[in-house]
Each structure stands twice: as C-alpha cells, then as structure tokens.
C-alpha positions as CSV (number, residue, x, y, z in Angstrom):
1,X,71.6,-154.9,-48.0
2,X,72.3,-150.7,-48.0
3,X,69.8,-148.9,-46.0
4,X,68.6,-146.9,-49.3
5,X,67.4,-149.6,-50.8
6,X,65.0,-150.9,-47.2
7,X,63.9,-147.8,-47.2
8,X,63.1,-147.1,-50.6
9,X,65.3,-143.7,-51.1
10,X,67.1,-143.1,-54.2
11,X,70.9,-143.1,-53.6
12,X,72.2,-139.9,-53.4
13,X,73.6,-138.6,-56.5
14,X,77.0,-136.8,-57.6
15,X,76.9,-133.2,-58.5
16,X,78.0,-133.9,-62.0
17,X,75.2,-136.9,-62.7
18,X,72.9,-134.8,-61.0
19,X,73.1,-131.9,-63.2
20,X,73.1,-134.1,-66.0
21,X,69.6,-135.3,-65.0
22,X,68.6,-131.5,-64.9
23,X,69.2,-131.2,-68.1
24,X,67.9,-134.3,-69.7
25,X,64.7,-133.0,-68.3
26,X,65.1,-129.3,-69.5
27,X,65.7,-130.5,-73.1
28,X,63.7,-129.7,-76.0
29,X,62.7,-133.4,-76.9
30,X,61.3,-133.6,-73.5
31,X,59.0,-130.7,-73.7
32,X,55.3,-131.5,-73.9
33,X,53.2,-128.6,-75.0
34,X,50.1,-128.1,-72.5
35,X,47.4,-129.2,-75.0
36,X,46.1,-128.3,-78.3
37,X,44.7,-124.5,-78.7
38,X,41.6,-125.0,-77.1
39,X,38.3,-123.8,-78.5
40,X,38.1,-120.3,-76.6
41,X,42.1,-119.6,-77.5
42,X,41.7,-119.7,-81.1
43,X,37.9,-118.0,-80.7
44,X,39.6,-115.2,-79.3
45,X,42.4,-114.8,-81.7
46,X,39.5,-115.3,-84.3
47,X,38.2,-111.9,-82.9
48,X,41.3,-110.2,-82.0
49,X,42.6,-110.4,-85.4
50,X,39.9,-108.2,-86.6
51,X,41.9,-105.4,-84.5
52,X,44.3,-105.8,-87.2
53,X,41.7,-104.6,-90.4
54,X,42.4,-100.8,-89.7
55,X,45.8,-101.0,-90.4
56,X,45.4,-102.9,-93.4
57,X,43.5,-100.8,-94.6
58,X,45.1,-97.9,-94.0
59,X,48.2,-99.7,-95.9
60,X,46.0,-100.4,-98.5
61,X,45.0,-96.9,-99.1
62,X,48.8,-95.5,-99.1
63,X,49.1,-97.6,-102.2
64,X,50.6,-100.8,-101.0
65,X,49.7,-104.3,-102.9
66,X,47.4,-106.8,-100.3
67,X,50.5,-108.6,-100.1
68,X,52.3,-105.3,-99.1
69,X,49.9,-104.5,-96.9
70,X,49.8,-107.6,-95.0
71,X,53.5,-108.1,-94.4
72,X,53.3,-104.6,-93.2
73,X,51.2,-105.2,-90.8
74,X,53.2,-108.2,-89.7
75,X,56.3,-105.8,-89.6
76,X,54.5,-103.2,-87.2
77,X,52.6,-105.9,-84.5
78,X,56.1,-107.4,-84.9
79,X,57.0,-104.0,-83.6
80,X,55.1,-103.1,-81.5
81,X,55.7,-106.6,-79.3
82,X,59.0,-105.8,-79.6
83,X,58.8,-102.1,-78.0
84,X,56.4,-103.4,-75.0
85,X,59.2,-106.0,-74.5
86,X,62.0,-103.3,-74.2
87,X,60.2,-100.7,-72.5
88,X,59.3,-103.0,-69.5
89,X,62.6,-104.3,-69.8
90,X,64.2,-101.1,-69.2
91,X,61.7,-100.3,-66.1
92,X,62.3,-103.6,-64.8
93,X,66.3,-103.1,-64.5
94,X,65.8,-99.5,-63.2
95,X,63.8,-101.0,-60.3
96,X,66.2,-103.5,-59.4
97,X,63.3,-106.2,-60.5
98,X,66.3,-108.2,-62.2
99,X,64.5,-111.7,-62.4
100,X,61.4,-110.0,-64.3
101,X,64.1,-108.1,-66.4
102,X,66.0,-111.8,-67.3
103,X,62.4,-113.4,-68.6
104,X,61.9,-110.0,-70.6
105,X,65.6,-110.8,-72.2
106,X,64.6,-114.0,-73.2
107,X,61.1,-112.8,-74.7
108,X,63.2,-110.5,-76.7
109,X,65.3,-113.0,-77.8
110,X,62.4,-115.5,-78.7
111,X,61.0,-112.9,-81.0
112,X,64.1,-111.7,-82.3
113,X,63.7,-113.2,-85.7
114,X,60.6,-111.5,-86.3
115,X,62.7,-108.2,-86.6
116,X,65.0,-109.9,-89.1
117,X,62.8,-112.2,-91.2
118,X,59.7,-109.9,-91.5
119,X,61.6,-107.0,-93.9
120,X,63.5,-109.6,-95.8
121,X,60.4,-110.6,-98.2
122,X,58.1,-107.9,-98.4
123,X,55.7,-109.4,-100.3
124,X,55.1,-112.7,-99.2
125,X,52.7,-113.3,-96.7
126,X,53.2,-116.9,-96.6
127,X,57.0,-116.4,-95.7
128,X,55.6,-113.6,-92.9
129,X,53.1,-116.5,-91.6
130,X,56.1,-119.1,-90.7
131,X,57.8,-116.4,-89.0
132,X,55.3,-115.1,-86.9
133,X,54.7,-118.6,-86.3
134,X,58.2,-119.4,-85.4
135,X,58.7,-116.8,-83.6
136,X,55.4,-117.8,-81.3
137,X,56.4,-121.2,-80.7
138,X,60.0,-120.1,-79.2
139,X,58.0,-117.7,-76.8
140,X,56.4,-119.9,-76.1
141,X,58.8,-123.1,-75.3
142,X,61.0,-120.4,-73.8
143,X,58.7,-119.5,-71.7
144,X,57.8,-122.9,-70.5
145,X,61.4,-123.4,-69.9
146,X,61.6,-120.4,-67.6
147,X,58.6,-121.8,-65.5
148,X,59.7,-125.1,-64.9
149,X,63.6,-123.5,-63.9
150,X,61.9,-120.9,-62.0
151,X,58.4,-120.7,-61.3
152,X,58.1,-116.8,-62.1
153,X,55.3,-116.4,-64.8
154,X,55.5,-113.0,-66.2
155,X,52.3,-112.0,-67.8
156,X,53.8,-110.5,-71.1
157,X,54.6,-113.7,-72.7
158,X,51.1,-114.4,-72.8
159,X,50.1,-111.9,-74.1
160,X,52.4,-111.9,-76.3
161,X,51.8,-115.3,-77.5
162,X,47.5,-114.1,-77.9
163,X,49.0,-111.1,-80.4
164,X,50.9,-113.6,-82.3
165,X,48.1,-116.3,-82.6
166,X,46.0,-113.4,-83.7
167,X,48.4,-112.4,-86.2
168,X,48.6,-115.4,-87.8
169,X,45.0,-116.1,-88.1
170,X,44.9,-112.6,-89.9
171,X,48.0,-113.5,-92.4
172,X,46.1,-116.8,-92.9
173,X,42.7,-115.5,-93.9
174,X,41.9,-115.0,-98.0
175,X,42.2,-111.5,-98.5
176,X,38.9,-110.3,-99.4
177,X,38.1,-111.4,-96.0
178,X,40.5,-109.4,-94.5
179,X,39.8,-105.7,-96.0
C-alpha cells in the first residue's frame, strides 16, 4: 500500500494535469451564477430606471421617434459606463495600482460590444435590449471569473452591472410608461 492512500492525501499531481484541472474549473460550463435576481435587486433597478426618464425626454423633445429616443439613451448610459471605466482605469495605472487597472481592462472589454452594437440599429429597442443584456451578463461572468482567480473585488463592476439591469428594465417597459 502507498502512504497517500493510508493517509487519505491526494497524490501529488504534475504541473501539466494540474493546470489542466485549473482550467476545467475556470470554464464557462462550470460557472454557476449566485442565484436568481433577488427581490430587492430587481426593486432597485425598478427605481433606478426612472433616473433614465429625463433623458428620454429630453430626446423626445429634440425630435427623435420613442424608438430613437430609447436607443439613444442606451447609446449614452452605454457611454457613460464606458468613460467611468476608462477614467479609473487611467488613474489606476498612474498610481501603480496595476491589479485594479487589469480588472478595469477586462470590464472594458466585457462591455465593449455595447460601443459597437448600440449605433448599428438606431431604432430598435429590442436589438438595444439584447445588447445591454449581453453585455451585462459578460461583466458579470467576467467578473466572477476574476474573483475566483484572484479574490480582488473591485466595486465598479457592480455597479456597473445595477446601471445595466436598470437599463434594461427601462428599454423593456411599454413606452407610454416610460415618458
């Protein structure tokens, strides 16, 4: 008998199979979301959705259709995710802060397709809603992937993911609701 197996220790693996089990555990098919949106997560992007109203509106009143309007208003919280993303980015590499700047890169390349998708069709909302919706579900796999390499949670991919959830529960609501 090998002393691993009296004293119940695995046998110690090879670099190669044991990078191999890494990633079998980091792949996609493996992930397991935390839960369904729970009550108060999808109360609160209920209410902050109505932040988006104002610059409906104002959309509306430049003469833009609804449609218009509301795939505007995807283009510019698309835009404005996009900006936060960059400008702590840059702050994070002029400090030195270089694993902060690494999660920013990869928030930035989770949302990416927002900046391509979103002027593509600008009038249709429904094509706006499965990008925004996309582009929330690779945040937020990404980073779940980034916390279970490295435990370093970074606070702007939640918050990130709260603007998108409360931009698709905008884009989904009938129209008349949302002027």
């Amino acid at each position: 008998m090998s002393a691993d197996i009296l004293t119940f220790r695995p046998a110690p693996l090879s670099q190669a199979d044991a990078a191999r089990r890494r990633a079998m555990l980091l792949h996609p098919s493996n992930f397991v979301p935390a839960s369904a949106p729970d009550r108060d997560a999808t109360e609160k992007a209920e209410e902050q959705a109505g932040r988006f109203d104002a610059l409906y509106k104002e959309f509306l009143d430049r003469g833009l259709s609804a449609n218009g309007a509301r795939t505007e208003v995807a283009r510019a919280a698309a835009r404005e995710i996009w900006d936060g993303f960059a400008v702590q980015l840059r702050q994070h590499r002029a400090a030195g802060q270089q694993m902060d700047a690494n999660v920013l890169a990869v928030a930035l390349a989770s949302i990416q397709c927002l900046n391509s998708v979103l002027p593509r069709r600008p009038e249709d909302p429904h094509h706006a809603v499965r990008a925004v919706s996309t582009a929330r579900r690779r945040l937020q796999y990404n980073g779940g992937l980034l916390h279970r390499l490295h435990p370093h949670r970074n606070p702007a991919f939640q918050d990130a993911v709260a603007t998108l959830q409360s931009l698709e529960v905008f884009l989904t609501r009938p129209q008349q609701h949302a002027a």
